[in-house]
N, C-alpha and C positions, 0 to 999 in steps of 0.2 A: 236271632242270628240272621245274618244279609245275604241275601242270593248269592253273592260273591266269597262269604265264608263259607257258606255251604260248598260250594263250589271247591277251592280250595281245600278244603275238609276231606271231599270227596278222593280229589287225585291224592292225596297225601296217605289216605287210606290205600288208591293202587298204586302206589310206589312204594307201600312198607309192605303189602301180601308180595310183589314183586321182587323185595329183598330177600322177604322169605323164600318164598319158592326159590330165589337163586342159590342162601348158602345153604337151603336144605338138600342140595345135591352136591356141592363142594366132597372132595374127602377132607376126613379130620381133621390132617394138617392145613392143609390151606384155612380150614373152618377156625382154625385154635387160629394160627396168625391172626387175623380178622381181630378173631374176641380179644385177641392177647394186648394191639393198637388199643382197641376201645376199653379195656378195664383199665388199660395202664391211665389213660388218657382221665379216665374218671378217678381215679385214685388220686390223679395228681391234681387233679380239681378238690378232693377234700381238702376241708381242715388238718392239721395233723400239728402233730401235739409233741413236745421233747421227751417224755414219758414214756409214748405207744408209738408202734408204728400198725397200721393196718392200712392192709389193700384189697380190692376187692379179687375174687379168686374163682375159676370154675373147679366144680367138684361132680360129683357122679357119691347121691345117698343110695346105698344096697343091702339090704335086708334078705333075712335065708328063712325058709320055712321050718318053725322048732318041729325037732324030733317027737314033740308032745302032741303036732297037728295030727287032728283026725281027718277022716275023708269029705266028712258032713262040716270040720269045725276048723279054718284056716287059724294058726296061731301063729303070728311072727317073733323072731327073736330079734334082736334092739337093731336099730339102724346106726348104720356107721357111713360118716363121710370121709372121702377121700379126695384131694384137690387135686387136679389135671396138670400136669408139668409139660412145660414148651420144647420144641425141639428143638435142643443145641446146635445150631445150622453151621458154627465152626467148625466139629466132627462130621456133619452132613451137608456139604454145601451142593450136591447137588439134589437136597432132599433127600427122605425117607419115603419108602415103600408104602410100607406098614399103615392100616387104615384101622385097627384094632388098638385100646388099650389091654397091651399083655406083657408091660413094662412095670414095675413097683419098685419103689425105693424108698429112702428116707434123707430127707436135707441135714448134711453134718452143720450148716451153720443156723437153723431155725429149729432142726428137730419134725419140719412139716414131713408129712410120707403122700409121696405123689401116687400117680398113675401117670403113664404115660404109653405114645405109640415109637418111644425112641428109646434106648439103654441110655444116652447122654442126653441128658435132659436139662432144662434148667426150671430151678424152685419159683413157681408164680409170687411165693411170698415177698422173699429176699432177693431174688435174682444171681444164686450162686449155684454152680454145676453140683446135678445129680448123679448119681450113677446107678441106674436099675436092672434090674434081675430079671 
C-alpha cells in the first residue's frame, strides 16, 4: 500500500469514528431518520425479485433471564426480534418527544410487529401506517 493510501485510509478512518461519535448522541428520532434514508437507499440497490419482497430493517433482539436461572448459573429463555418502526411525521410534523421505545404494534398489511418511539408509526417493512399501544 502507498503512502498516499495509507494516507487516505487513515482520514477516512477519522471521518467514520467522527460519524460515530456524532449520531451516537443524536436522539433516537433523529438517529432512526438517518438509518431510515440509508436502509431504504440499500434495499433499493438490491436485487429484488417478483416473488419476495425484502428490505433491510432495524430491530432491537431481547431475551429475559428464565425463571430456571440460578445465581451461580445464568439461563436465558429464547431471543426474540422486534423491528424499529418510523415516525409518521404526518401525525407529528413538528416531531416527537419521545426518546424511548415504549410504543408496540403490529402492521395490518405485512403482519410485522414494530417497536417504536411514536403511537403512529410506519412499518419499516411495507411502509403502511402503524398504530401502537
Amino acid at each position: 500500500m502507498s503512502r498516499k493510501d495509507l494516507k487516505r485510509e487513515r482520514e477516512a478512518l477519522r471521518s467514520q469514528d467522527y460519524l460515530i461519535d456524532r449520531m451516537s448522541s443524536w436522539r433516537v428520532p433523529d438517529f432512526l431518520d438517518v438509518m431510515r434514508e440509508i436502509l431504504d437507499r440499500r434495499s433499493a440497490s438490491r436485487e429484488q425479485y417478483d416473488f419476495e419482497q425484502t428490505n433491510y430493517v432495524l430491530g432491537i433482539a431481547s431475551r429475559m433471564l428464565s425463571e430456571d436461572a440460578s445465581a451461580d448459573d445464568k439461563v436465558w429463555d429464547a431471543t426474540s426480534v422486534t423491528a424499529i418502526g418510523y415516525v409518521d411525521y404526518d401525525h407529528y410534523p413538528g416531531g416527537v418527544g419521545m426518546d424511548l421505545f415504549c410504543q408496540e404494534g403490529t402492521c395490518s398489511e405485512c403482519g410485522l410487529t414494530i417497536i417504536s418511539v411514536a403511537k403512529n408509526s410506519i412499518c419499516p417493512h411495507c411502509g403502511d401506517t402503524v398504530y401502537c399501544t
